[in-house]
Phi, psi and omega in degrees: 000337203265004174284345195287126150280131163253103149266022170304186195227359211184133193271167222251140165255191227229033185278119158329140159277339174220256168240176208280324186294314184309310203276313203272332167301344197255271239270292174318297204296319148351282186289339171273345174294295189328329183276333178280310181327295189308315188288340203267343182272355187278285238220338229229314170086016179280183194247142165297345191269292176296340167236031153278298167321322178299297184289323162320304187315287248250314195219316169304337156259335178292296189301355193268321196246030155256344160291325188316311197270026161242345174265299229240327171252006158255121202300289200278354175283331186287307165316332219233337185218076171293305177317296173300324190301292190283301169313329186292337172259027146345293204316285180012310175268332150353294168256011158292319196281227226349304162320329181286306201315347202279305178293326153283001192254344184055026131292132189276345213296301207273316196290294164326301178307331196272316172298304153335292160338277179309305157320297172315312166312286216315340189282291181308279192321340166299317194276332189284332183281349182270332181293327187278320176301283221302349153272342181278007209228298161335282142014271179319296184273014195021049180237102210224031176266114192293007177248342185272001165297322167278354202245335144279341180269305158338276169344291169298318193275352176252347189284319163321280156276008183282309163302345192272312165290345182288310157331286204295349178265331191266300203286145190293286182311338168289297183317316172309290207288345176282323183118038178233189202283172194313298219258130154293134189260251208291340184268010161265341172290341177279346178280326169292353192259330180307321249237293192291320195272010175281296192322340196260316190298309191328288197312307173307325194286311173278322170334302139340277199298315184305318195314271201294001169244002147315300171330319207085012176247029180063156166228127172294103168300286195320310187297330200264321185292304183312309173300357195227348165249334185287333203276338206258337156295312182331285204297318178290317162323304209257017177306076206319342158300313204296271200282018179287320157287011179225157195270152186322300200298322187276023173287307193303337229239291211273326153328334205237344170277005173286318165304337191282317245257307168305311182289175236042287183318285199304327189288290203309331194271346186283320184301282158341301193284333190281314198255344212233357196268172178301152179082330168303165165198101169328332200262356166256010188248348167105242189238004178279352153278357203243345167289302184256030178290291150257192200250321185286301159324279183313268198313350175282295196307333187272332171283328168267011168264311179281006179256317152337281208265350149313320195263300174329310161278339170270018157278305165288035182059007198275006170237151170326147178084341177235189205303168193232020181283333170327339199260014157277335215270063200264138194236006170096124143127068161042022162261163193238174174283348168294326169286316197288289299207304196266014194254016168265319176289340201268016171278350181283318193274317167304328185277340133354295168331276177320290159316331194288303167315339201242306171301344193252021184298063196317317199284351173251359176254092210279326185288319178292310203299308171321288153311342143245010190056062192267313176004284159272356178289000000 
């Protein structure tokens, strides 16, 4: 390692993205709901079904309608990105059209392929919002030396989907739903390799970290604390001791609230700086100051926005736990109005997806960079 040049001119400094109580609430406190999730249904004997429910209400919809209440309920975000705004709710229709096709074709194939879809998006956003803090923690900390740009993003993205694939060739219900046989054959060696190459990246990063501070040029902590808890849920979660013991429906539920708990943190402070710092004036801005006026207020307006659409579909059977007459309602290729009803909801969660990609470009938005206060970094 010590043959690698290091050309910074300057040791990288240890800055908070907002302050140290905030970041570790976001990031610590993240990583501790998932962990809290796991233990109480692993060791806790609670049913997965009941903090599934939990976690949608508390955290997971509400972040879906903490993107609503900075684009769509903000007057000039609707003006300055009309186009996007309004096109974006396409996804909506995504799955109702997959959904005909299945049925004129009389077949289940295109409906499936549309759920498949959607799971896998739902993963990847998770792993691009921990990729999007940790260029923001970059950022921050002018630590922009182009072999540790790289040697993170190796690093996330393979510490990330490599357990992620492994899940999916070895556990019995992924496997049922990719279409592959009971017993894993030729897929558990990809999975012991999925297994080698965490282990490698891991390894490489820190060797880095010893690198540059021996060098004297520092480690961006904040960046090094987010990468060791997002790579370290990761690992524990998709361990086959682990996820053997917890039922499928909590996979989704302990993966993504550290991501619910991190997007909160980053909406409110963007929030704070946009409608509430001094010298702002709320009233050219709509109802997105009116929202986030408090932390309570903001958290009200996000549990009765998911408690709306949310309701909506468990009136049509489409989420665990609600009613099942729907699944008499049969609409052709053995789909029901309960499949029709959730490949509609699941326009909430793709259309999130999509925006999320657009709204958070810090390096092409001089307005975002501002509103989190990248600016002088």
């Amino acid at each position: 390692m010590n043959a690698v040049p290091l050309t910074s001119t300057a040791p990288v400094r240890s800055a908070w993205l907002v302050d140290r109580r905030h970041d570790l609430l976001s990031t610590v406190g993240g990583l501790g709901a998932s962990l809290l999730l796991l233990a109480l249904h692993v060791w806790g004997g609670i049913s997965g079904l009941v903090l599934w429910w939990a976690w949608i209400v508390a955290l997971d919809g509400p972040h879906i309608f903490a993107t609503l209440s900075r684009t769509y309920l903000d007057r000039r975000e609707r003006q300055a990105r009309r186009r996007l705004l309004w096109g974006s709710l396409g996804w909506f229709a995504l799955g109702p059209a997959l959904f005909g096709l299945s049925v004129a074709l009389g077949q289940r194939l295109p409906f499936d392929l549309f759920l498949a879809f959607v799971s896998v998006w739902a993963y990847w956003h998770v792993v691009r919002q921990h990729y999007g803090l940790m260029s923001l923690y970059q950022r921050k900390n002018a630590d922009m030396h182009p072999l540790d740009r790289r040697i993170d993003s190796l690093t996330l993205y393979v510490g990330l989907l490599a357990p992620f694939l492994a899940f999916a060739l070895t556990h019995p219900t992924a496997r049922r739903m990719l279409g592959l046989g009971v017993e894993p054959g030729p897929e558990a060696l990809v999975a012991q390799a999925c297994w080698a190459a965490t282990l490698a990246v891991v390894a490489l990063f820190a060797a880095r970290q010893v690198q540059r501070w021996r060098a004297g040029l520092g480690v961006n902590g904040p960046k090094v604390l987010l990468l060791a808890a997002a790579l370290g849920l990761s690992a524990l979660l998709f361990t086959p001791a682990v996820v053997g013991r917890v039922e499928f429906l909590m996979v989704s539920v302990v993966v993504t609230a550290f991501h619910n708990v991190q997007y909160h943190g980053i909406v409110w402070f963007y929030h704070r700086n946009r409608y509430h710092a001094p010298g702002a004036d709320p009233s050219t801005f709509g109802l997105a100051p009116r929202v986030s006026q408090r932390f309570l207020i903001y958290l009200a307006c996000g549990v009765a926005f998911t408690l709306l659409y949310r309701g909506l579909g468990c009136g049509f059977g489409a989420f665990p736990g609600c009613g099942t007459f729907d699944s008499q309602v049969m609409l052709g290729a053995g789909l029901s109005l309960k499949e029709l009803m959730a490949g509609f909801i699941w326009g909430f969660a793709m259309h999130h997806y999509y925006l999320d990609q657009k709204i958070w470009r810090v390096s092409r938005d001089t307005g975002l960079n501002r509103d989190l206060k990248l600016s002088a970094a």
